[in-house]
CHARMM internal coordinates of N, CA and C (Angstrom, degrees):
IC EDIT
DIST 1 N 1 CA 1.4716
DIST 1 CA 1 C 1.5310
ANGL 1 N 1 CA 1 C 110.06
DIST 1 C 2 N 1.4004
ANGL 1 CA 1 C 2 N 105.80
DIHE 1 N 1 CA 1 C 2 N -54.78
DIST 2 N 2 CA 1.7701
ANGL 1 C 2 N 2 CA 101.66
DIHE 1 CA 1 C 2 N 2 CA -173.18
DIST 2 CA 2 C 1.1656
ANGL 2 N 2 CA 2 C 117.06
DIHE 1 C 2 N 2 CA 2 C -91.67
DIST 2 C 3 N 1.9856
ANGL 2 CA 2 C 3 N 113.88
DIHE 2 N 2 CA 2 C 3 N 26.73
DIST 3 N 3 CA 1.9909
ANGL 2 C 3 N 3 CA 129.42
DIHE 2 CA 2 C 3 N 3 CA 161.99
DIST 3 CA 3 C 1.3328
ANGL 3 N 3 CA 3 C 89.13
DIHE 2 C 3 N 3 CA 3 C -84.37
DIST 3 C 4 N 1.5057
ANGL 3 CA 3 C 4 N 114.54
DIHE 3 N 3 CA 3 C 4 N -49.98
DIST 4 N 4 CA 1.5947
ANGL 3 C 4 N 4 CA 118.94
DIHE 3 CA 3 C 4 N 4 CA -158.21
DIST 4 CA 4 C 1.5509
ANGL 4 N 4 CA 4 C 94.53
DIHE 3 C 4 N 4 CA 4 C -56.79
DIST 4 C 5 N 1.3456
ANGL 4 CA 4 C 5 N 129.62
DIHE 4 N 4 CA 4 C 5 N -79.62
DIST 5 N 5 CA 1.4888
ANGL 4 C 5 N 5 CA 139.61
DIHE 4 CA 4 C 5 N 5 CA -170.14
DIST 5 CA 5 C 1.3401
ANGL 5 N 5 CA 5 C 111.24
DIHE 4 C 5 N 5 CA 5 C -25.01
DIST 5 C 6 N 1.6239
ANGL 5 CA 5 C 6 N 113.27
DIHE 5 N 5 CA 5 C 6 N -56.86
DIST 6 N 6 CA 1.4545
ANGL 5 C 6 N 6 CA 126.19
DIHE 5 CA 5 C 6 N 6 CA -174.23
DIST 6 CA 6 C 1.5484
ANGL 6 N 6 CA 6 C 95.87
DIHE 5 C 6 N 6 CA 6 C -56.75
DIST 6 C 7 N 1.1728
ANGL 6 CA 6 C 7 N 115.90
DIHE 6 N 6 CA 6 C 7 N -61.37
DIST 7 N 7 CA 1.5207
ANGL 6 C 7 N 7 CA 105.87
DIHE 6 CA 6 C 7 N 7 CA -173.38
DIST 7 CA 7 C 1.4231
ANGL 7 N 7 CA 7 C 105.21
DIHE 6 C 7 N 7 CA 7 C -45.31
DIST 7 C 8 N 1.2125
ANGL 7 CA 7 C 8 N 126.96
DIHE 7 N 7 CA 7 C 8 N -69.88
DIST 8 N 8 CA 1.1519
ANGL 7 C 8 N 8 CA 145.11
DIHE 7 CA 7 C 8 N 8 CA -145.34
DIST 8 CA 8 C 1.9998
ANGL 8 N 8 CA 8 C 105.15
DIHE 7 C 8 N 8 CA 8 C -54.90
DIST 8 C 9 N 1.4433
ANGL 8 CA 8 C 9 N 97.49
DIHE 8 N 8 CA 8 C 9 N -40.43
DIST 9 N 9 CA 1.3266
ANGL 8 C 9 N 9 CA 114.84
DIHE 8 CA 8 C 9 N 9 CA -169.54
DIST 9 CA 9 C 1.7291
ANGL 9 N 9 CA 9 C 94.87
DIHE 8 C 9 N 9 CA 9 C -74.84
DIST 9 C 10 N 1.0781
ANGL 9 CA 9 C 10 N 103.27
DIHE 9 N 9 CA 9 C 10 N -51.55
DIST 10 N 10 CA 1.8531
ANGL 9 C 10 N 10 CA 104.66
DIHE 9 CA 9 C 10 N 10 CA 175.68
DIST 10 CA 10 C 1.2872
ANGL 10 N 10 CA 10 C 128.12
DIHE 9 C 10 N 10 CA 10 C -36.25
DIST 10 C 11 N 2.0607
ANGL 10 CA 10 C 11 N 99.82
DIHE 10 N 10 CA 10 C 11 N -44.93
DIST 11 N 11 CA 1.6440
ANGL 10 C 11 N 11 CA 99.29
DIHE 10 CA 10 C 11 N 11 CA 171.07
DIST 11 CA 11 C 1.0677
ANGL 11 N 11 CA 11 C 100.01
DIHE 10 C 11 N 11 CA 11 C -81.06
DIST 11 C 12 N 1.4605
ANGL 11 CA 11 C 12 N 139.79
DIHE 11 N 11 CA 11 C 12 N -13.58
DIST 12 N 12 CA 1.7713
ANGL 11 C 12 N 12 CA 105.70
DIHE 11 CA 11 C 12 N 12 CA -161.75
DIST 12 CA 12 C 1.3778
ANGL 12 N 12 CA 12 C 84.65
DIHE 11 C 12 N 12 CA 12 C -83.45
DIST 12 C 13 N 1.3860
ANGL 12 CA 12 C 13 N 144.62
DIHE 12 N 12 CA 12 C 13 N -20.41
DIST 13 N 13 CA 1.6694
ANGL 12 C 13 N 13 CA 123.74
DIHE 12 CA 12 C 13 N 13 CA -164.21
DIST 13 CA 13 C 1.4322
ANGL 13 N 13 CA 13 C 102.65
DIHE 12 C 13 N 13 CA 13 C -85.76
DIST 13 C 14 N 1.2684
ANGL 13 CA 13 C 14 N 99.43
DIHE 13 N 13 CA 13 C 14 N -40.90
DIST 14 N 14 CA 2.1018
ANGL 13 C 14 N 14 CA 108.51
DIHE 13 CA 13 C 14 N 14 CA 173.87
DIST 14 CA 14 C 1.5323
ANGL 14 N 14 CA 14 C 96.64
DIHE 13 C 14 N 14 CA 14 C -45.21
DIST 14 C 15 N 1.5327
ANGL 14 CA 14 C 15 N 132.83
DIHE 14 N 14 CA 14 C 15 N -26.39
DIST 15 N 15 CA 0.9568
ANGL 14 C 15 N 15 CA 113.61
DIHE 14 CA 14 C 15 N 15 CA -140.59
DIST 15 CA 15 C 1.5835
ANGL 15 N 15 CA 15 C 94.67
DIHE 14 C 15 N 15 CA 15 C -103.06
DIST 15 C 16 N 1.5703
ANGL 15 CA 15 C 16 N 93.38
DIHE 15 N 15 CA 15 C 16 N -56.82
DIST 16 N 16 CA 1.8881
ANGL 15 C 16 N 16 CA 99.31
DIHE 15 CA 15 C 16 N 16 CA 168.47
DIST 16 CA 16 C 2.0119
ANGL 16 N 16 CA 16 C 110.18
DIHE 15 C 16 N 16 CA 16 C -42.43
DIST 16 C 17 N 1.5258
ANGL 16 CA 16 C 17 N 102.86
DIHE 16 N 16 CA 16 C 17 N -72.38
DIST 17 N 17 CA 1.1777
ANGL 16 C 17 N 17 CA 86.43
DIHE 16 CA 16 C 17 N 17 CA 164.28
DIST 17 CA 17 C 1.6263
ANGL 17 N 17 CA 17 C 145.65
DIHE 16 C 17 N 17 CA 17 C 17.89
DIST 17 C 18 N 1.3182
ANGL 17 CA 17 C 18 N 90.81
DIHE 17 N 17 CA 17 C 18 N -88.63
DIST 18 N 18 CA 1.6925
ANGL 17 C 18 N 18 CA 136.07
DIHE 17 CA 17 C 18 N 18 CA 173.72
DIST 18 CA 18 C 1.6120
ANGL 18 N 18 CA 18 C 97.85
DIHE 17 C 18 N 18 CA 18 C -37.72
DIST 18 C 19 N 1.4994
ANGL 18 CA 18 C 19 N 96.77
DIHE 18 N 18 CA 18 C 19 N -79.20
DIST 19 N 19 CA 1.5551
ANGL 18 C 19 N 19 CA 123.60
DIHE 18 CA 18 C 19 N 19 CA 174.90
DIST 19 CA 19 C 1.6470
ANGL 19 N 19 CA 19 C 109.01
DIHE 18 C 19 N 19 CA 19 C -30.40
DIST 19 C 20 N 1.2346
ANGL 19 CA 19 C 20 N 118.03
DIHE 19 N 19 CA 19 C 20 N -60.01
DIST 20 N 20 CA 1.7387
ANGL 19 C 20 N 20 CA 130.51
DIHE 19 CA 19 C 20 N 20 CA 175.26
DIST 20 CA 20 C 1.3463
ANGL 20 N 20 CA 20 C 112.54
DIHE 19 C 20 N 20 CA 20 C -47.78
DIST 20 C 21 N 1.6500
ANGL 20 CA 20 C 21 N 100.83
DIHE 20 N 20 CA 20 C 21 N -62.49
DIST 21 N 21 CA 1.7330
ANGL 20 C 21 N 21 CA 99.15
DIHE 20 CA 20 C 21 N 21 CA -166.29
DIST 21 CA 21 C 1.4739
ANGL 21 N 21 CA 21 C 92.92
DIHE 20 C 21 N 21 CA 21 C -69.04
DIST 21 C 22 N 1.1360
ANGL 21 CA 21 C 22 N 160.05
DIHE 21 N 21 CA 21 C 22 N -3.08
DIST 22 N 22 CA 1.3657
ANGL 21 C 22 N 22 CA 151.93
DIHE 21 CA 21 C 22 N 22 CA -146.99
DIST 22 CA 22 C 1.2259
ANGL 22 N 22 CA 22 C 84.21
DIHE 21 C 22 N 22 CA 22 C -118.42
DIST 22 C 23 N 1.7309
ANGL 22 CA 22 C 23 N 147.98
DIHE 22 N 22 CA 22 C 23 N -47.53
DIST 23 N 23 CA 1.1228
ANGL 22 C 23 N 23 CA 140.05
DIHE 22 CA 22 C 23 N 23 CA -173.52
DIST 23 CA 23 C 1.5814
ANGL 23 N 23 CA 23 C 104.02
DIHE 22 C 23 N 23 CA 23 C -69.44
DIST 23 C 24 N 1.4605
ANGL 23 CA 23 C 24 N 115.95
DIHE 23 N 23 CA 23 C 24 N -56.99
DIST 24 N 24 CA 1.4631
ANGL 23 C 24 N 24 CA 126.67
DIHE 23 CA 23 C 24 N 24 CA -171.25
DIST 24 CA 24 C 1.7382
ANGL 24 N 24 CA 24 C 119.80
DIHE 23 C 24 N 24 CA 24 C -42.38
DIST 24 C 25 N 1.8557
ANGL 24 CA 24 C 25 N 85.48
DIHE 24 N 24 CA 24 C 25 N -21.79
DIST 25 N 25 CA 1.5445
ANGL 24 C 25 N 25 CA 94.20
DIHE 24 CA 24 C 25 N 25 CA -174.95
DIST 25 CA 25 C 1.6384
ANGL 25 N 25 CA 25 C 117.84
DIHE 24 C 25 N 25 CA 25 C -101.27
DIST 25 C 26 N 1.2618
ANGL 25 CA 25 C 26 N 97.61
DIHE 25 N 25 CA 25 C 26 N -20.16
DIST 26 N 26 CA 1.6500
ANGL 25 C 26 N 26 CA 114.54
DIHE 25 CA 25 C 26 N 26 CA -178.57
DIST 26 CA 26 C 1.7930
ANGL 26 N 26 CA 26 C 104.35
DIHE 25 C 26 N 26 CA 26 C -74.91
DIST 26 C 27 N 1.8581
ANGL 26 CA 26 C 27 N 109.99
DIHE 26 N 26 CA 26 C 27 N -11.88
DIST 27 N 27 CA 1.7775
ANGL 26 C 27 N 27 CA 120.27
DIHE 26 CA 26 C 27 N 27 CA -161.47
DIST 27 CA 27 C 2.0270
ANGL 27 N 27 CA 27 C 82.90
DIHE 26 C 27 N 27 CA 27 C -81.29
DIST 27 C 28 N 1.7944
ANGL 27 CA 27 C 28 N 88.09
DIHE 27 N 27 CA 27 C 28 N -43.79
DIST 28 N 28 CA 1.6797
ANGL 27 C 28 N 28 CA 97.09
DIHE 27 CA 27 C 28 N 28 CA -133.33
DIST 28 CA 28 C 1.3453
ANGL 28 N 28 CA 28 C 87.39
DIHE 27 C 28 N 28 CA 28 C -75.59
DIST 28 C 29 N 1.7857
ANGL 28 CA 28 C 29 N 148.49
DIHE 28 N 28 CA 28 C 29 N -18.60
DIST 29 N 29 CA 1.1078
ANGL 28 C 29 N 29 CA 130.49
DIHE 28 CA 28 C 29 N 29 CA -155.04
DIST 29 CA 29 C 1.6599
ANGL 29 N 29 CA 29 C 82.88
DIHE 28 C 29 N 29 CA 29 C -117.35
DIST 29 C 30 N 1.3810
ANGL 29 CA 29 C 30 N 145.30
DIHE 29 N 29 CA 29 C 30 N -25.47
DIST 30 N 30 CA 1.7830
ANGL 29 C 30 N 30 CA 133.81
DIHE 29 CA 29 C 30 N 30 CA 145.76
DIST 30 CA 30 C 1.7549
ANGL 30 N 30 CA 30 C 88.62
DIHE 29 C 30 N 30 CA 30 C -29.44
DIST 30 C 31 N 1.3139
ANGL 30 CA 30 C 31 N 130.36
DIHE 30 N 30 CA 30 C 31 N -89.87
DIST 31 N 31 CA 1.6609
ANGL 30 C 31 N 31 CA 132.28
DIHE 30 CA 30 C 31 N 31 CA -145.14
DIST 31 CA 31 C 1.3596
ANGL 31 N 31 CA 31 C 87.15
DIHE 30 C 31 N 31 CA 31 C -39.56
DIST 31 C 32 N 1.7876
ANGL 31 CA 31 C 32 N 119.18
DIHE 31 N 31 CA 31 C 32 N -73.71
DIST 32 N 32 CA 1.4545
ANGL 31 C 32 N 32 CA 108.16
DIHE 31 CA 31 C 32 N 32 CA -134.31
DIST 32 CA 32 C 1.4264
ANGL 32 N 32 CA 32 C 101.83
DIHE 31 C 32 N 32 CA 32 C -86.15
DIST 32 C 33 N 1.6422
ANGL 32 CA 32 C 33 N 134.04
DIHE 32 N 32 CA 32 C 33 N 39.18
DIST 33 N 33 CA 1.3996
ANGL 32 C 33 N 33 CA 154.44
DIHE 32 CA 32 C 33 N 33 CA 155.59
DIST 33 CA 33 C 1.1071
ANGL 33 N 33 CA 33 C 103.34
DIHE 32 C 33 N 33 CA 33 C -81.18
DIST 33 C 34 N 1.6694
ANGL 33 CA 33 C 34 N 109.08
DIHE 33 N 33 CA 33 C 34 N -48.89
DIST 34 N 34 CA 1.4708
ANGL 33 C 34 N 34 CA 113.75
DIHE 33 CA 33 C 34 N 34 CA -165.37
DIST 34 CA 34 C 1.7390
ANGL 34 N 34 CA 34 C 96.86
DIHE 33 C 34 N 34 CA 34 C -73.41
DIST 34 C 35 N 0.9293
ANGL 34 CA 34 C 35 N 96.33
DIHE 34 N 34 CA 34 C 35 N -62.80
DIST 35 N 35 CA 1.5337
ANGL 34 C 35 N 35 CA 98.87
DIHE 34 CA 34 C 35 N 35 CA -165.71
DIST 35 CA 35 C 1.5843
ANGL 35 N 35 CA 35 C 126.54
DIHE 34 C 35 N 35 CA 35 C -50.88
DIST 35 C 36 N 1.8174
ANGL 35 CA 35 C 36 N 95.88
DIHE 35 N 35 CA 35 C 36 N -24.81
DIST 36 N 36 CA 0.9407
ANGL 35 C 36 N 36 CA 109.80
DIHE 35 CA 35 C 36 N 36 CA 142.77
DIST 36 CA 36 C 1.7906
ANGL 36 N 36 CA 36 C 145.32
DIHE 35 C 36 N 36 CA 36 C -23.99
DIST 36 C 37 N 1.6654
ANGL 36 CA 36 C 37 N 94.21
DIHE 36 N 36 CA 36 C 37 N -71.69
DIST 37 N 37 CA 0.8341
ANGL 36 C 37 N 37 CA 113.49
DIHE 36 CA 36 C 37 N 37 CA -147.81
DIST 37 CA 37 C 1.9015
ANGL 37 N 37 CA 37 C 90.86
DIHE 36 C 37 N 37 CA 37 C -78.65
DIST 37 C 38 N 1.4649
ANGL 37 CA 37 C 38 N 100.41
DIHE 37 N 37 CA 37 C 38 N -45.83
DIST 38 N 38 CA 1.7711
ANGL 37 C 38 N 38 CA 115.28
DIHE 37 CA 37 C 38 N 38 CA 174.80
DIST 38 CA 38 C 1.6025
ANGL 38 N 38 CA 38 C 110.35
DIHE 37 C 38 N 38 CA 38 C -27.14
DIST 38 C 39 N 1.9719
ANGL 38 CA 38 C 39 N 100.17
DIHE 38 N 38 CA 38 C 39 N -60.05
DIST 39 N 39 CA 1.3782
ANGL 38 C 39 N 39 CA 114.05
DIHE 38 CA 38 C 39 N 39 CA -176.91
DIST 39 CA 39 C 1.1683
ANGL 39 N 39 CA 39 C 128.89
DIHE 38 C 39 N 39 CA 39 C -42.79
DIST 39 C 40 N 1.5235
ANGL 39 CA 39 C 40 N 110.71
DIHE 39 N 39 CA 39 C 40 N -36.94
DIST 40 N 40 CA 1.3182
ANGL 39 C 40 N 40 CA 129.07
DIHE 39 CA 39 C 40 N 40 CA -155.45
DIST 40 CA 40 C 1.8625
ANGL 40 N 40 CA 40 C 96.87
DIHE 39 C 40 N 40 CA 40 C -99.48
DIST 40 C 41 N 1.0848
ANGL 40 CA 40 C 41 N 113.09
DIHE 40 N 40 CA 40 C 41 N -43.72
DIST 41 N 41 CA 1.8002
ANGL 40 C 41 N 41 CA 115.38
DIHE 40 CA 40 C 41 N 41 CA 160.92
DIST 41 CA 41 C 1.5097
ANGL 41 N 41 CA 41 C 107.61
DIHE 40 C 41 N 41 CA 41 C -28.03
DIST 41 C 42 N 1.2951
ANGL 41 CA 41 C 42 N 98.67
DIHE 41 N 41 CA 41 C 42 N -82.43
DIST 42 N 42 CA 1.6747
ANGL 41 C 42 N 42 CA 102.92
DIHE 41 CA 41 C 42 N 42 CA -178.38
DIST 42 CA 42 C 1.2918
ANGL 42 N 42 CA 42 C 112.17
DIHE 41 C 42 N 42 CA 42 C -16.40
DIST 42 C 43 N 1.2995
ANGL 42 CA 42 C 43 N 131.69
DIHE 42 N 42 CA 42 C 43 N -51.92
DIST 43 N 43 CA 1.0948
ANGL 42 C 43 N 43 CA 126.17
DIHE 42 CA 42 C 43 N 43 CA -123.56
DIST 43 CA 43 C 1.9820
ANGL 43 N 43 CA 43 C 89.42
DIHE 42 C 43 N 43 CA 43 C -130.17
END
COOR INIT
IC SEED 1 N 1 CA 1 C
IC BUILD
């Protein structure tokens, strides 16, 4: 019973996880659009 759980608990964090870096990365490539986009104003 408490192999099954451990597994079970492993994917749901693999899963959140997953979920995070996928947000963290969707933040960081919005910024360097922006910053992008700022850079390219200047000029």
């Amino acid at each position: 019973y408490m192999f099954y759980k451990e597994i079970l608990l492993d994917y749901v964090h693999h899963d959140i996880t997953r979920k995070w870096v996928f947000i963290y990365f969707k933040i960081l490539l919005i910024i360097m659009a922006k910053e992008t986009v700022v850079y390219f104003d200047l000029f």
